[in-house]
VEXZA-59722 format. One record per residue (C-alpha): x, y, z. Coordinates in Angstrom, 2 decimals, padded with zeros to 5 digits. Layout:
<site <X, Y, Z>>,
...
//
This chain:
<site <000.00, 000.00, 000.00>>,
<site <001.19, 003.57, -000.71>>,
<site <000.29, 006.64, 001.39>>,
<site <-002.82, 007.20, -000.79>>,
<site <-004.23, 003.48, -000.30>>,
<site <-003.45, 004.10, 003.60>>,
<site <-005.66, 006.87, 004.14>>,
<site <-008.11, 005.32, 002.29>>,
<site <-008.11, 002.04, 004.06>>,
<site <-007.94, 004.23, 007.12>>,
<site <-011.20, 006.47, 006.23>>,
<site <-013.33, 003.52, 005.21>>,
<site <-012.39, 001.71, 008.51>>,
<site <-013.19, 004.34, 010.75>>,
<site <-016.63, 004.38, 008.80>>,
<site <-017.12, 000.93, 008.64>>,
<site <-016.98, 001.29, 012.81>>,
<site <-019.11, 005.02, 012.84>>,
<site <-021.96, 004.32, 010.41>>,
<site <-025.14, 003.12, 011.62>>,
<site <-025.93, -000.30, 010.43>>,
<site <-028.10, 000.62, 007.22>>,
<site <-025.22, 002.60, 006.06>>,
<site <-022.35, 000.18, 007.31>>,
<site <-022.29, -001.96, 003.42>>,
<site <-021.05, 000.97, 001.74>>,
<site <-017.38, 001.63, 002.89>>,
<site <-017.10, -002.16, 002.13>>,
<site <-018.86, -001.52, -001.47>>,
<site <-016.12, 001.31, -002.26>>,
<site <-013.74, 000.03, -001.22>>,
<site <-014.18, -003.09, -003.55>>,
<site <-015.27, -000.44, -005.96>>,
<site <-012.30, 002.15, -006.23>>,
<site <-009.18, 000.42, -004.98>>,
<site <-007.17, -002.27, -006.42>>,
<site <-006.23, -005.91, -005.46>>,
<site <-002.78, -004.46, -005.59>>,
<site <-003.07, -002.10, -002.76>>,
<site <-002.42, -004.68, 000.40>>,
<site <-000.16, -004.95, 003.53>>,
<site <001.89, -008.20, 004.13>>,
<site <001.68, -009.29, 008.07>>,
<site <003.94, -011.93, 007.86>>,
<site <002.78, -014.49, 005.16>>,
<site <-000.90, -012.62, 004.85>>,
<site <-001.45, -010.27, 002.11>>,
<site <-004.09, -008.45, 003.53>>,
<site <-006.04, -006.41, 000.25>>,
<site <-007.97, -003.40, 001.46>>,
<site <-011.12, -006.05, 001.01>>,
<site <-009.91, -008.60, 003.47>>,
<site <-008.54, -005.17, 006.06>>,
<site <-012.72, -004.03, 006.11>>,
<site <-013.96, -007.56, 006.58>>,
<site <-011.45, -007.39, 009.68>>,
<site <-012.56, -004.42, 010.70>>,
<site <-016.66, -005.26, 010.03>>,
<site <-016.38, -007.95, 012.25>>,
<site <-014.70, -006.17, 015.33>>,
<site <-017.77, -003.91, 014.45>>,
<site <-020.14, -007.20, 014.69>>,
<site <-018.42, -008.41, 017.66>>,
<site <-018.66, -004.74, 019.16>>,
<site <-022.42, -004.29, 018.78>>,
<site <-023.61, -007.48, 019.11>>,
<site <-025.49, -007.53, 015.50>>,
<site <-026.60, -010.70, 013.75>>,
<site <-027.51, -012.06, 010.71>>,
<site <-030.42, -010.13, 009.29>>,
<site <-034.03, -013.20, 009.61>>,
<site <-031.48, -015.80, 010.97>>,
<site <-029.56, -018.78, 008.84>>,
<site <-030.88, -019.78, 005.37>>,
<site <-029.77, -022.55, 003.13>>,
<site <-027.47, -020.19, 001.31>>,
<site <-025.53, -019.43, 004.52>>,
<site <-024.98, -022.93, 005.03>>,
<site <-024.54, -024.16, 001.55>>,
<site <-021.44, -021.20, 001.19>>,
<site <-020.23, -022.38, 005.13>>,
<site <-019.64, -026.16, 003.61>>,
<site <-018.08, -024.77, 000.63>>,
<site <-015.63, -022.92, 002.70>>,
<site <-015.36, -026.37, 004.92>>,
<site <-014.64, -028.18, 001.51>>,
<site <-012.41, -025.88, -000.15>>,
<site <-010.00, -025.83, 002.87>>,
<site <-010.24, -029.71, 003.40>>,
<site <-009.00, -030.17, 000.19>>,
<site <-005.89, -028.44, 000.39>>,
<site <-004.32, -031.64, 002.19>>,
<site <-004.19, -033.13, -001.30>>,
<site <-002.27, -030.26, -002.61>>,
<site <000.87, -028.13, -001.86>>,
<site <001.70, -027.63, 001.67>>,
<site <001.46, -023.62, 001.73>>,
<site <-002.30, -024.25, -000.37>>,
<site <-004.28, -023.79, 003.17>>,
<site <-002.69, -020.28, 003.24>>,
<site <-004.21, -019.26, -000.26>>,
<site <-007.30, -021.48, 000.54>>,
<site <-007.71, -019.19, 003.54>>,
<site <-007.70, -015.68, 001.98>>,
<site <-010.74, -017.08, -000.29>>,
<site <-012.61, -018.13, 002.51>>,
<site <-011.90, -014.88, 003.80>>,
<site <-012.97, -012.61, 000.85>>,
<site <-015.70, -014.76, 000.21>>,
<site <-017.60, -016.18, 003.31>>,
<site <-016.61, -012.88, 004.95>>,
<site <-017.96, -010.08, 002.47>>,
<site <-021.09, -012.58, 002.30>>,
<site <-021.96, -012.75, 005.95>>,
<site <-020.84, -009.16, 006.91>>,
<site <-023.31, -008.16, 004.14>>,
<site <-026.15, -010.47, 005.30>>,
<site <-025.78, -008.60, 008.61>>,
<site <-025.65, -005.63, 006.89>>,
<site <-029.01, -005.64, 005.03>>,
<site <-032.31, -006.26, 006.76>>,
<site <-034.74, -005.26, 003.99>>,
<site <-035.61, -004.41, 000.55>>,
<site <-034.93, -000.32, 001.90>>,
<site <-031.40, -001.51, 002.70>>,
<site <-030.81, -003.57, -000.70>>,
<site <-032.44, -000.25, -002.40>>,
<site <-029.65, 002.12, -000.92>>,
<site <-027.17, -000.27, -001.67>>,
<site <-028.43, 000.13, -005.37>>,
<site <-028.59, 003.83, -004.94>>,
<site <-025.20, 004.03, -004.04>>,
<site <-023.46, 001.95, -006.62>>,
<site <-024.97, 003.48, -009.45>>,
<site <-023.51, 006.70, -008.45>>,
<site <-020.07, 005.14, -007.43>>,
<site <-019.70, 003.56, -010.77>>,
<site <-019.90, 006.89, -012.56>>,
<site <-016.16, 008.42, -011.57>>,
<site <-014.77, 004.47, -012.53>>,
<site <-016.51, 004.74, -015.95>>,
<site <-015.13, 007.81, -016.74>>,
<site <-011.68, 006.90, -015.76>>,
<site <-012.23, 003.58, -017.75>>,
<site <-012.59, 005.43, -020.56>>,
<site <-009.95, 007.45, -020.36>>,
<site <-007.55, 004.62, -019.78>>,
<site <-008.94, 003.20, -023.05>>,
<site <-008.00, 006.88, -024.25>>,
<site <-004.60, 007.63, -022.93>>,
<site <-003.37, 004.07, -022.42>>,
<site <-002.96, 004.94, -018.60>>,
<site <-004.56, 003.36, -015.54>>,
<site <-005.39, 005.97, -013.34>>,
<site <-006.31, 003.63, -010.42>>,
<site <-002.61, 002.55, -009.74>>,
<site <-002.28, 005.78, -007.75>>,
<site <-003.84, 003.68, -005.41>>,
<site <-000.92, 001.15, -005.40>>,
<site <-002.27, -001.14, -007.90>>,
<site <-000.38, -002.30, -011.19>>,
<site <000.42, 000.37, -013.80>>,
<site <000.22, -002.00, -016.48>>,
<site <-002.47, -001.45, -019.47>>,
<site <-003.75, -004.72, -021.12>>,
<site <-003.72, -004.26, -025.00>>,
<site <-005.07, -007.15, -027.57>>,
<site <-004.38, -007.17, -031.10>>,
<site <-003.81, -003.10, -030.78>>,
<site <-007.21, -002.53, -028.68>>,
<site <-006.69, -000.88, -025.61>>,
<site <-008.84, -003.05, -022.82>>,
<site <-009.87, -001.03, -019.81>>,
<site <-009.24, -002.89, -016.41>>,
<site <-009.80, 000.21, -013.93>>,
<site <-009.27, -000.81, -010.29>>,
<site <-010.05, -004.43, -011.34>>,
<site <-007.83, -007.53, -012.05>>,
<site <-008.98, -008.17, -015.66>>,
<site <-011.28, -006.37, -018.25>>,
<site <-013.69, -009.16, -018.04>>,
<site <-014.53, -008.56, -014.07>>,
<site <-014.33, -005.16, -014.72>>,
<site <-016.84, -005.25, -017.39>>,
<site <-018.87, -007.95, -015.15>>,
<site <-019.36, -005.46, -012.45>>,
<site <-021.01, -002.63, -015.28>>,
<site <-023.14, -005.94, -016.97>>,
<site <-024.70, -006.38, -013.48>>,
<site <-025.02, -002.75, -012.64>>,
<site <-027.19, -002.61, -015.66>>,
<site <-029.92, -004.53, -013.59>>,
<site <-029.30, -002.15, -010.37>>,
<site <-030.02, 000.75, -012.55>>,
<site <-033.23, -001.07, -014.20>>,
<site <-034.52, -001.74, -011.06>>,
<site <-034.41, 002.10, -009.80>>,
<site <-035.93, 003.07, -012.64>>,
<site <-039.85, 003.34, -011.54>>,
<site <-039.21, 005.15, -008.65>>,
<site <-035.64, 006.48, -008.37>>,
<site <-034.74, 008.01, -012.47>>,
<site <-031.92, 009.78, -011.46>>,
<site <-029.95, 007.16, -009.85>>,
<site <-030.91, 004.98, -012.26>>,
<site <-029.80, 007.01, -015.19>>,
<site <-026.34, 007.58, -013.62>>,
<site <-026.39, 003.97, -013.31>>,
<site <-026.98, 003.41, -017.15>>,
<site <-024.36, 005.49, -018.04>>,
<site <-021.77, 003.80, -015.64>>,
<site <-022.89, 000.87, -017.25>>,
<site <-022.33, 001.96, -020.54>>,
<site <-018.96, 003.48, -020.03>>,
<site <-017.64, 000.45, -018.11>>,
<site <-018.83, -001.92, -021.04>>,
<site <-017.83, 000.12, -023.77>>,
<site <-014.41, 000.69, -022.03>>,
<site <-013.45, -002.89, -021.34>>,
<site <-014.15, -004.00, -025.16>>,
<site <-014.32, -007.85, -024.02>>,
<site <-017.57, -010.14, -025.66>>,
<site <-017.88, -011.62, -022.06>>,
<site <-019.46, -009.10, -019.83>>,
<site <-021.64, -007.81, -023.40>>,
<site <-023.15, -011.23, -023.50>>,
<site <-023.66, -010.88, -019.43>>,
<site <-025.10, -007.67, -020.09>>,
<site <-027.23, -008.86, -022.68>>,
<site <-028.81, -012.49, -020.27>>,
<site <-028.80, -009.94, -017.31>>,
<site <-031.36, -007.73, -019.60>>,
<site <-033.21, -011.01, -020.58>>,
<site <-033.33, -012.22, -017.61>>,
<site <-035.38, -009.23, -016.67>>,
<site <-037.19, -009.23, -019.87>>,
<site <-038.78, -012.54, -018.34>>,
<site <-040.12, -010.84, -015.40>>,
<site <-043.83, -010.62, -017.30>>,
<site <-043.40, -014.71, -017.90>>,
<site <-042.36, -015.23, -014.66>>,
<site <-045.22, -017.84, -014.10>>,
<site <-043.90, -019.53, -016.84>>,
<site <-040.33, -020.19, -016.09>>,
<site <-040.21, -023.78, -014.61>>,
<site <-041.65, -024.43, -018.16>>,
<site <-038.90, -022.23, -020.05>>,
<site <-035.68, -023.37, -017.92>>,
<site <-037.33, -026.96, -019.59>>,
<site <-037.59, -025.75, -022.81>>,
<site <-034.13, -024.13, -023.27>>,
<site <-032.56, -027.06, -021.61>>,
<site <-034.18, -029.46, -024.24>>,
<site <-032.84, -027.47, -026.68>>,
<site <-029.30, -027.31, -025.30>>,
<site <-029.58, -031.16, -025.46>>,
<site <-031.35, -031.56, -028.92>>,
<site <-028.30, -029.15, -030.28>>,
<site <-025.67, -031.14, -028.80>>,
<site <-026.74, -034.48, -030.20>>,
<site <-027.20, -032.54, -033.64>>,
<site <-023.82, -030.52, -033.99>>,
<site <-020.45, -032.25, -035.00>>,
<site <-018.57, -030.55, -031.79>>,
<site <-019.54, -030.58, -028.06>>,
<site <-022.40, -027.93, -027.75>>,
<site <-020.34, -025.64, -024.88>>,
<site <-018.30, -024.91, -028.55>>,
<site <-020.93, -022.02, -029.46>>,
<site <-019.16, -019.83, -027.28>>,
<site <-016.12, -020.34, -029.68>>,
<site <-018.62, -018.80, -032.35>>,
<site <-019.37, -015.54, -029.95>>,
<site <-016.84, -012.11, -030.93>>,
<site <-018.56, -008.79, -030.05>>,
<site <-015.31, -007.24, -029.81>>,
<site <-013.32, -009.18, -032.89>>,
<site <-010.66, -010.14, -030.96>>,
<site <-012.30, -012.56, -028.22>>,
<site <-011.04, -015.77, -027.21>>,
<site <-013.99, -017.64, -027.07>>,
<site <-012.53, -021.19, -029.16>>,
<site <-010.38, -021.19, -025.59>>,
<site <-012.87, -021.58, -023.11>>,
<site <-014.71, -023.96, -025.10>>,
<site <-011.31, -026.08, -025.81>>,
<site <-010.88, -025.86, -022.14>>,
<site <-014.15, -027.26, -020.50>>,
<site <-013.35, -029.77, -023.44>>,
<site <-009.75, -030.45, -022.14>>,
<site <-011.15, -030.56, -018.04>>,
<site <-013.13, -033.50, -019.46>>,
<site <-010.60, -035.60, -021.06>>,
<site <-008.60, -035.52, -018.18>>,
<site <-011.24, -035.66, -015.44>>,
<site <-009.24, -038.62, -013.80>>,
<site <-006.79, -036.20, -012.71>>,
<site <-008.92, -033.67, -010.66>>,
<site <-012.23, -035.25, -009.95>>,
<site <-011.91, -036.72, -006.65>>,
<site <-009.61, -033.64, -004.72>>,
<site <-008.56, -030.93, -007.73>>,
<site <-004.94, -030.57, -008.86>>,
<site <-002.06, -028.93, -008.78>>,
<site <-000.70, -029.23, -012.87>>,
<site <-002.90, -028.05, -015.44>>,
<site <-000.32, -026.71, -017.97>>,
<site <-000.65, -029.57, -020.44>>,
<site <-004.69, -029.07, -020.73>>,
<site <-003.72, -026.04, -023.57>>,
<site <-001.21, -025.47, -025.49>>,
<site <-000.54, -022.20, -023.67>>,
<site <-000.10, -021.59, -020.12>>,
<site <-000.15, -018.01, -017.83>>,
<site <002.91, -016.02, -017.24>>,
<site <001.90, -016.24, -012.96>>,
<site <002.28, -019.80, -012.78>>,
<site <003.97, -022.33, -014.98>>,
<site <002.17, -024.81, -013.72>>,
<site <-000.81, -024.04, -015.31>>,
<site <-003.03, -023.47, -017.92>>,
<site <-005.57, -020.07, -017.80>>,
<site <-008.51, -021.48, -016.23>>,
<site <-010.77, -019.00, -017.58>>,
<site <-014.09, -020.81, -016.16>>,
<site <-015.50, -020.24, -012.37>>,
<site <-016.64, -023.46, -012.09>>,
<site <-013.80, -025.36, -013.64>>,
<site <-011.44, -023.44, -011.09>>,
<site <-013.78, -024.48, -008.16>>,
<site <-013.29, -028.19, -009.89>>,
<site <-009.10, -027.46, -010.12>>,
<site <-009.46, -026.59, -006.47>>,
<site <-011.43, -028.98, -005.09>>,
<site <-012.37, -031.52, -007.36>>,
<site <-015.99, -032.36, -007.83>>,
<site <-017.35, -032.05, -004.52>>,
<site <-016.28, -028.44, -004.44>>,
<site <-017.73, -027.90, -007.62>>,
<site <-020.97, -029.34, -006.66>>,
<site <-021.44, -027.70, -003.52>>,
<site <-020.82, -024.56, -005.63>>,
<site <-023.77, -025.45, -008.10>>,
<site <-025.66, -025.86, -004.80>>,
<site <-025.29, -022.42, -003.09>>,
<site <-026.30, -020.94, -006.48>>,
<site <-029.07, -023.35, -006.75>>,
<site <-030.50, -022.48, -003.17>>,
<site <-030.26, -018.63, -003.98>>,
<site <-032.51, -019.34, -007.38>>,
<site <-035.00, -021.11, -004.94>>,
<site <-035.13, -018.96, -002.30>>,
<site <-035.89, -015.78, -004.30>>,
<site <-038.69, -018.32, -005.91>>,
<site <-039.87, -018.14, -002.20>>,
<site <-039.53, -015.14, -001.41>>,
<site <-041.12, -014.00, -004.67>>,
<site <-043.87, -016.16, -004.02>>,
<site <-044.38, -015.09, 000.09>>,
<site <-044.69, -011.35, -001.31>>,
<site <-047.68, -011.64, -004.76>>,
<site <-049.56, -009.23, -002.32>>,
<site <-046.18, -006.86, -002.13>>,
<site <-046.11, -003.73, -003.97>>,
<site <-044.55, -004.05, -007.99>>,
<site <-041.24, -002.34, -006.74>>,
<site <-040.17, -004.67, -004.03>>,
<site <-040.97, -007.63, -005.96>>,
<site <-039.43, -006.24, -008.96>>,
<site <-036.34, -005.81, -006.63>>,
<site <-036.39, -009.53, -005.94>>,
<site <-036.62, -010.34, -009.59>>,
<site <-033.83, -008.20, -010.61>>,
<site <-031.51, -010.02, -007.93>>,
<site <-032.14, -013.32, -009.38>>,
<site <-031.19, -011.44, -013.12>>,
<site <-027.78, -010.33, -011.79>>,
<site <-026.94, -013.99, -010.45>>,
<site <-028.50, -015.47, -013.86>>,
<site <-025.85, -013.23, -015.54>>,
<site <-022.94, -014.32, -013.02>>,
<site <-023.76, -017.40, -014.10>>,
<site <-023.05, -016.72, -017.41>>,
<site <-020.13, -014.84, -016.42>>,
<site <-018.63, -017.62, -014.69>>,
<site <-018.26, -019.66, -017.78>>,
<site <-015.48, -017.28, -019.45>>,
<site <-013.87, -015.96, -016.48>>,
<site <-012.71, -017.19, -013.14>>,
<site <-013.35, -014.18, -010.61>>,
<site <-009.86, -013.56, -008.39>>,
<site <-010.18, -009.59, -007.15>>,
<site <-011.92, -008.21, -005.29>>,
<site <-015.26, -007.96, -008.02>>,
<site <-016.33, -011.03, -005.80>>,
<site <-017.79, -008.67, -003.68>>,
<site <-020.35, -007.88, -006.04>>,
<site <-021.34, -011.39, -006.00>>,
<site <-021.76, -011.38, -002.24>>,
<site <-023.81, -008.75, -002.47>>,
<site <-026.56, -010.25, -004.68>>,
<site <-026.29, -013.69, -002.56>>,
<site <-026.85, -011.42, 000.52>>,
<site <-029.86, -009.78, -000.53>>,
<site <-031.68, -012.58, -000.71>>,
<site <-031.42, -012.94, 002.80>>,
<site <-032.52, -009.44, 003.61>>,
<site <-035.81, -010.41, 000.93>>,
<site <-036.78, -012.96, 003.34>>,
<site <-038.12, -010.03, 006.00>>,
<site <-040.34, -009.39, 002.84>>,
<site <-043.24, -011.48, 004.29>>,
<site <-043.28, -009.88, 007.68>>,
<site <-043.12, -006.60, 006.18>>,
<site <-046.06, -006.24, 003.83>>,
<site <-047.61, -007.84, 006.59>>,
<site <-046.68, -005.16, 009.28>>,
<site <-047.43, -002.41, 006.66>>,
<site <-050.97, -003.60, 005.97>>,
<site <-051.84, -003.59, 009.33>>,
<site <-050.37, -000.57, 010.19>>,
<site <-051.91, 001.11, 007.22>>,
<site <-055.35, -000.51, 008.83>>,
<site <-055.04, 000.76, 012.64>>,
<site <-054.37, 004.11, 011.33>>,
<site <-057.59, 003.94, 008.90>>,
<site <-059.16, 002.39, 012.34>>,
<site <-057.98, 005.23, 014.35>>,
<site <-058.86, 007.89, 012.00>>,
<site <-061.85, 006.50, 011.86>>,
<site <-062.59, 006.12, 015.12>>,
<site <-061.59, 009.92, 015.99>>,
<site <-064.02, 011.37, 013.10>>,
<site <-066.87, 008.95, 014.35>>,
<site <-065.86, 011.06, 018.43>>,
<site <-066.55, 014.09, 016.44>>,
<site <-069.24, 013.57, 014.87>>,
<site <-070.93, 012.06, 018.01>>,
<site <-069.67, 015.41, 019.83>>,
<site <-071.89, 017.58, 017.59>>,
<site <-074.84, 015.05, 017.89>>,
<site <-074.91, 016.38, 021.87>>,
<site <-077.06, 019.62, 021.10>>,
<site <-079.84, 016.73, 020.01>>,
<site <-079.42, 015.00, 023.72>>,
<site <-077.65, 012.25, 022.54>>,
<site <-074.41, 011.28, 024.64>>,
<site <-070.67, 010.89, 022.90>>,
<site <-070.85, 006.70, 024.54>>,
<site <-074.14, 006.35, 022.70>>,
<site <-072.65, 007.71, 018.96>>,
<site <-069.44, 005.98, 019.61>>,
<site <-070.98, 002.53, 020.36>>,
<site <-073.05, 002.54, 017.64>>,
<site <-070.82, 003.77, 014.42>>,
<site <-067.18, 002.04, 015.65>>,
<site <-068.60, -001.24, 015.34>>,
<site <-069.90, -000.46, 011.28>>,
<site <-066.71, 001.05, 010.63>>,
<site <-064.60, -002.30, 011.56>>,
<site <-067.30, -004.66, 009.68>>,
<site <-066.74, -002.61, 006.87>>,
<site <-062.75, -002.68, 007.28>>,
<site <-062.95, -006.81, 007.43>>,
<site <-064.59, -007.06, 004.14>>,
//
């Protein structure tokens, strides 16, 4: 970290301790938003990231105040709590330091996740959340675009690395993230934030749109446009959302009926995907290909060599090939098992929000619209996850949409609460008008207990019908 990183870590910690809980998600958010994987502290063989520092410092907060997870433990929480159990179990069958590295995943990951679940309560705090990022992203598009510009990074005056990534003469915007692709996944799933503030907060969601924009245009990579592009369908389906057992059916018949029908594996129509004209998509579809041939190798723990899957490996490690897929990294990792229980905690998320969806028809078109959009950002992670493994700290983004689900599940109890709040003050109302209208009936000798007891009584039949 440089001095600039350190005042920065410094600021969003003291916040992270100040802020009252609905506002206690957002130094987290910026930081992940603004400042690079690059900018970290080593404490002996720790890197701590500015990411992992917050999480520290969210749970002395936790500790501090005695806060909770927001409606208690849901099959998410524990699906993502075995993952963690898995991942780190399985480093026996690998190097000796791979508990270390194991550890600063289970860190970022299953700490962001629960600080967040703490962190938002309700569909207000998910909202905010929303509100905030679409604003956030504006200053990162802009510099985005200017690094595509200039050919500078302006974010590694934050300690992060200078270096510009530049394919076949096209500049590639990275920001304050890893890799254009995560960079351009975080402005793909913005694009849903922004949608979903559109009935009822335009201005945010217009910023939001145009952050989107800038960050996808900037990045110039075919994987987050596609993401964009499911993330928008994915809302798109929100009028046929009765319908979507039966669609999930029909597309996945059709995914089979094209694979017994084309020469090559059917995962090999990504090769034939090139928004950009220079994307790589013959790769990823060679490597889920490749992970298959040799399954005997990693199925039962992960492994440790991958270099001789491709015919090219990655400058970081010579021991392996660029394992451009999110799943096929949890597979290198772990093996299957990890894999699977991966699947699973992104399996549970698409059936809770089905619940939650389903405990709120009576809740109004915005929250529920909320809910939808949620389960559009993970369909286009999803997507994501097939071209890119996510390493920085753009996980956090990911967190976020597996934590609001959690804070959806107060949805229930609060249309609930609202109705009948809504109904004792149409009681009480009615009940004081009724007084004063039995108050002017006195001149006429008739007493304020006689009016009373006979109108209350018509005005509460006529509220239970």
């Amino acid at each position: 970290m440089n001095e600039i990183s350190i005042a920065v870590t410094a600021v969003l910690s003291v916040l992270t301790l100040a802020l009252a809980r609905r506002f206690a998600a957002i130094p987290l958010l910026l930081g992940a938003t603004f400042v690079t994987r690059g900018a970290e502290m080593e404490l002996g063989p720790a890197h701590m990231t500015i990411i992992r520092v917050l999480i520290a410092v969210g749970v002395v907060r936790v500790l501090l105040r005695g806060e909770h997870l927001a409606n208690g433990t849901n099959s998410i929480d524990r699906a993502l709590v075995l993952w963690a159990i898995v991942l780190m179990a399985s480093s026996i069958a690998h190097t000796p330091d791979a508990w270390l590295y194991r550890a600063g995943i289970v860190w970022d990951v299953l700490g962001s996740y629960l600080l967040l679940r703490v962190y938002l309560r309700d569909w207000k705090d998910v909202t905010r959340i929303f509100k905030v990022l679409c604003i956030a992203l504006v200053p990162v598009a802009v510099l985005m675009i200017l690094e595509k510009w200039t050919g500078h990074n302006f974010f590694a005056a934050l300690g992060g690395d200078s270096q510009v990534v530049v394919r076949d003469g096209i500049v590639r915007a990275r920001g304050p993230f890893a890799h254009p692709i995560l960079a351009g996944t975080v402005g793909a799933t913005s694009v849903a934030m922004a949608l979903s503030l559109w009935p009822s907060h335009r201005v945010h969601a217009l910023f939001g749109l145009l952050a989107a924009s800038g960050i996808l245009l900037a990045c110039t990579s075919s994987g987050p446009a596609v993401s964009a592009l499911f993330v928008v369908f994915g809302l798109m389906l929100w009028k046929s959302r009765k319908k979507i057992r039966a669609l999930v059916w029909i597309i996945a018949l059709g995914i089979a009926a094209l694979d017994v029908v084309m020469q090559d594996p059917v995962y090999f129509l990504m090769a034939r995907v090139d928004v950009t004209g220079s994307s790589t998509g013959w790769y990823r579809a060679r490597l889920i290909q490749a992970a298959i041939e040799h399954l005997d190798e990693w199925w039962l723990v992960g492994t440790d060599y991958t270099r001789h899957w491709m015919p090219t490996g990655i400058p970081a490690n010579e021991l392996h090939a660029d394992i451009t897929n999110h799943f096929l990294q949890m597979g290198v990792w772990g093996g299957l098992p990890l894999m699977l229980v991966f699947m699973l905690a992104l399996a549970l998320a698409f059936r809770e929000l089905g619940r939650a969806l389903r405990r709120n028809k009576g809740a109004a078109f915005e929250h529920r619209f909320l809910m939808w959009t949620v389960g559009a950002i993970l369909f286009g992670y999803v997507v994501t996850f097939l071209s890119i493994s996510v390493f920085d700290q753009s996980i956090v983004f990911f967190c976020l949409a597996l934590a609001a689900i959690g804070a959806f599940d107060r949805g229930r109890k609060f249309s609930q609460a609202a109705h009948a709040k809504s109904g004792r003050q149409r009681i009480h109302g009615g009940a004081v008008a009724d007084t004063a209208q039995a108050a002017s009936q006195l001149g006429r000798g008739r007493s304020v207990e006689t009016e009373v007891r006979r109108s209350t009584p018509m005005r509460m039949t006529k509220l239970s019908e």
